[in-house]
C-alpha positions, 0 to 999 in steps of 0.5 A: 121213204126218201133221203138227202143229206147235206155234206162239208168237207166229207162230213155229213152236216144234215139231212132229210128223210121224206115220202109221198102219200096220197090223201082223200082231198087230193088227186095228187101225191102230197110229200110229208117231211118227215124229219130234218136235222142240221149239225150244230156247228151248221146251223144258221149256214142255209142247210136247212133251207137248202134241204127244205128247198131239194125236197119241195124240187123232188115233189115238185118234179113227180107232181105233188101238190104240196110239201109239209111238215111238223115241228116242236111248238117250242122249237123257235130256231127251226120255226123262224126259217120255217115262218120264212119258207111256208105258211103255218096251217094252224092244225094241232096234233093228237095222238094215240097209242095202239 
């Protein structure tokens, strides 16, 4: 698990916690985002941006194949960058307690 943050002025204004994996349809690593928040007061500033593109630098330099992410179907803020930034896949998650 990987972790960077985003900082104004000493205060912590964002971050974004990631980690590679292998899959069965790659031979290289692929870099999973798994959670990123900006502040409040942040957002709309390219926090967001800034800390989507230092992970796509991190897996770029060890040599993954590809970065992705999840996010809320309703979540039209966060999406409007992420329309900007990636390619929608499209996939539908389910899940099952065990």
């Amino acid at each position: 698990m990987h972790a960077l943050v985003a900082e104004r002025e000493d205060a912590l204004i964002g971050f974004a916690h990631y980690l590679f994996h292998r899959s069965t349809g790659r031979i290289e690593s692929i870099c999973y985002l798994q959670d990123m928040f900006t502040a409040e007061a942040a957002r709309r500033l390219g926090v967001a941006r800034a800390l989507i593109e230092a992970v796509r630098t991190h897996a770029e330099g060890v040599g993954a194949s590809r970065v992705y992410w999840h996010t809320g179907e309703k979540n039209t803020a966060a999406r409007a960058l992420y329309d900007q930034v990636a390619t929608l896949t499209g996939f539908v998650q389910y899940r099952q307690p065990v």
